[in-house]
N, C-alpha and C positions, 0 to 999 in steps of 0.2 A: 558339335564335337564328335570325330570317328576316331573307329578302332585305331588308324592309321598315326591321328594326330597324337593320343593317349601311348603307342607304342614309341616314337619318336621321343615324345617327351622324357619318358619312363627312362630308353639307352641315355638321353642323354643325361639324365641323371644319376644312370647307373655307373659308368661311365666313368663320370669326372667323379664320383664319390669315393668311390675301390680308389683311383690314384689317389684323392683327397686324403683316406684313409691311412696309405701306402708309406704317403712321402709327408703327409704331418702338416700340410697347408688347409685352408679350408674348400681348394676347391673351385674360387670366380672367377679365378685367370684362367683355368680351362672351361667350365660350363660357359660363362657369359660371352665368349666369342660362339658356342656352339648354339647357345639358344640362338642365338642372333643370325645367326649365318642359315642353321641344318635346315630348320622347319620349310624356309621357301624353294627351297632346293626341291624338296616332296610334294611340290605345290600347296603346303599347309598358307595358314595368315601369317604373317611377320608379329613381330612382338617387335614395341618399340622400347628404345636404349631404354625408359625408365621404369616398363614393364618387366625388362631383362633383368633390372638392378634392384627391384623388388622382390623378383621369385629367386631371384640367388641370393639374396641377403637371407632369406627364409630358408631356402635347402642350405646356408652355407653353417646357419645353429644347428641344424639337426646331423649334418652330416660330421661336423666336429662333435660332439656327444655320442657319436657311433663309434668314431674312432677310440675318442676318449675313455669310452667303455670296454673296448677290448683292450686297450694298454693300460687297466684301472691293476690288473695284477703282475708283479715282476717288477714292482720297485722302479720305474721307468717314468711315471710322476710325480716331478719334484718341486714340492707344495711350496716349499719357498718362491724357488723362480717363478709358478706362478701366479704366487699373491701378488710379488713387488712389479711386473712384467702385465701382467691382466689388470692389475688396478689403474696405471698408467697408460697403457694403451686404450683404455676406454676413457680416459677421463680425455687423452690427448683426441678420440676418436669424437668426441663431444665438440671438442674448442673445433676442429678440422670442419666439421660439417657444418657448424652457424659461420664458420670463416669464409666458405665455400660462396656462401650467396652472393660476396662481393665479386668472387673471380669470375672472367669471362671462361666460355668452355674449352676453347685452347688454352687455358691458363691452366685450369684443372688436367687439361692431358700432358702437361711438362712437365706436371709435379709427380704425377703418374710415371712419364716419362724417365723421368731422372731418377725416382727410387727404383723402377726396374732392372735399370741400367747400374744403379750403386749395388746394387742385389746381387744382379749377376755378372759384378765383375767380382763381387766378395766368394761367392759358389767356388770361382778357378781357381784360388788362393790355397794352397796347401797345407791341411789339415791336419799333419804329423802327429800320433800317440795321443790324438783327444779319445779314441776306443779304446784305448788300455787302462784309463780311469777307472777303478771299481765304482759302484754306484753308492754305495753309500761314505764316499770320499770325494763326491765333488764338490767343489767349491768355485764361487764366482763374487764378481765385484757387486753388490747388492744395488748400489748407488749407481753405477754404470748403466746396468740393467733396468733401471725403474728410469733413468733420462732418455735411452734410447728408445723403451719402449713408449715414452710419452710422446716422441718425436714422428715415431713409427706411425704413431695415434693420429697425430696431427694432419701427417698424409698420408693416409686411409680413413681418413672421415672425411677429407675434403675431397677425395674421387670415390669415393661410396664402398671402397675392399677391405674387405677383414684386417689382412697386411701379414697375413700367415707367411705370403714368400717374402716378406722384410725382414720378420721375425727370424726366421730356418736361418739363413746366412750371418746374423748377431749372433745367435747364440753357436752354433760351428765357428765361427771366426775370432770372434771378438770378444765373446766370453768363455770360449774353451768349454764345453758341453758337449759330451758322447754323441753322437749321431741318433741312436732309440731314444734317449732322453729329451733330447732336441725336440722330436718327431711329435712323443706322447704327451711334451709340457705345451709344444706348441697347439696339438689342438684344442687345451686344454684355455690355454689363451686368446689362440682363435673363436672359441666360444664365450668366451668372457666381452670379447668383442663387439661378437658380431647381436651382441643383445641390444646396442645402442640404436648399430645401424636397421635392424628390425620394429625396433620402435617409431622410429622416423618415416620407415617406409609408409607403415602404415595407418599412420598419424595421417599422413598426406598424400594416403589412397593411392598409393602405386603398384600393391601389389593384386597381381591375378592369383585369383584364389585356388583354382579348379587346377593349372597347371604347377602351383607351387603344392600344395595337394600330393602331386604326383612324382615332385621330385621327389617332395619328405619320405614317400613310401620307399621310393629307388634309393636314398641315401641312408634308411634306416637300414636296408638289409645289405647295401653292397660297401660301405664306408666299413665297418666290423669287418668284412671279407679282407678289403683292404689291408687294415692293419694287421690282420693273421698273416698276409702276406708279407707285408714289412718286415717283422718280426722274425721271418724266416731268409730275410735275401740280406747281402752280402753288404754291410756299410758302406763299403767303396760303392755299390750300384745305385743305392738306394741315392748316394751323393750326387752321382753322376746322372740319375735322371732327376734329380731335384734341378741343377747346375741347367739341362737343357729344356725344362719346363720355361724356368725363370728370363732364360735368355730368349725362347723364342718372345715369351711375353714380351719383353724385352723391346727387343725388333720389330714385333707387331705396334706395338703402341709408336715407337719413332717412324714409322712407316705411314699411320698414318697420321701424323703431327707434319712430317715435310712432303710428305706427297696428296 
């Protein structure tokens, strides 16, 4: 292991953690194309897809607990949404992953497929006077939120993702929640998450120790950077790069499911 490999890994953790932080997702819809892809480009080793889906499942706990810690003050997490929201989507992230073992692995990329694509067509939907809700006046369907989240659960456990960009687009769309509240309960649930898929990983030895190591450290200091910066950019932007994250994911995964 060089200097070379240890600074690669480091940006790309840095990286996708600051957005992760930013925009309230956990972060593996951008890292896990970048581990996969950057490293051979520098002539580094390749990490393979379940090497990638171990060291992200591991930077994706730490770097939602970054975030979650700078939007711990300012009334912007809201412990209802995500008791009934985190408890479902880990329970559904449990049923998702023992369900996984029957599916072939283009099956697992449709399921993929199809919540990306449900996501980001939810993003383009216009979002009228969810930011003018004062914060301690929101209100949401309880029972809505704890089905979708378990549904959410179901597929993100059986393609191995938090389900942070599922989540972002339910709660803006579908249960009316401010844009910062969105951002700060989702990582908040992102991490509630991504505790199941962390266990699994390493249950059954998939994770690189030395490079997940090095994300943790880039997620601990640039995921907090993040969300300071959230905190400061304009709801409509923050929307509007959530909306094209989701969608490139999106078209990436249909891209490579028909080509």
């Amino acid at each position: 292991m060089d200097i070379t490999f240890i600074i690669t890994i480091f940006l790309i953790g840095f990286v996708g953690s600051y957005i992760s932080g930013m925009v309230g997702i956990g972060g593996s819809i951008i890292k896990y194309p970048m581990l996969l892809f950057i490293p051979p480009l520098f002539g580094l080793a390749a990490f393979s897809a379940h090497e990638v889906s171990g060291i992200s499942a591991v930077q994706v706990l730490f770097a939602s607990i970054g975030g979650v810690w700078a939007y711990r003050k300012g009334g912007y997490l809201n412990k209802t949404l995500i008791i009934y929201m985190g408890v479902s989507v880990l329970l559904g992230s449990v049923i998702g992953s023992f369900g996984s073992q029957s599916m072939s692995e283009n099956g697992i990329n449709i399921v993929y497929g199809v919540l990306a694509l449900i996501a980001a067509i939810m993003m383009f939907i216009p979002k009228k006077g969810i930011d003018d809700i004062p914060l301690d006046q929101v209100t949401f369907n309880k029972w809505l939120a704890a089905i979708l989240a378990l549904i959410v659960g179901v597929g993100s456990g059986i393609v191995g993702a938090a389900g942070g960009f599922l989540l972002v687009p339910i709660m803006l769309v579908v249960l009316k929640i401010p844009t910062r509240v969105t951002i700060a309960s989702s990582l908040a649930i992102t991490f509630i998450s991504s505790i199941g898929a962390i266990v699994g990983k390493v249950a059954t030895g998939q994770v690189d120790y030395i490079p997940a190591l090095i994300m943790v450290i880039a997620s601990i200091i640039a995921a907090p950077l993040g969300a300071m910066a959230g905190k400061k950019m304009n709801t409509k932007i923050l929307q509007v790069i959530l909306a094209l994250l989701i969608l490139a994911t999106a078209i990436k995964i249909w891209t490579d499911i028909l080509f």
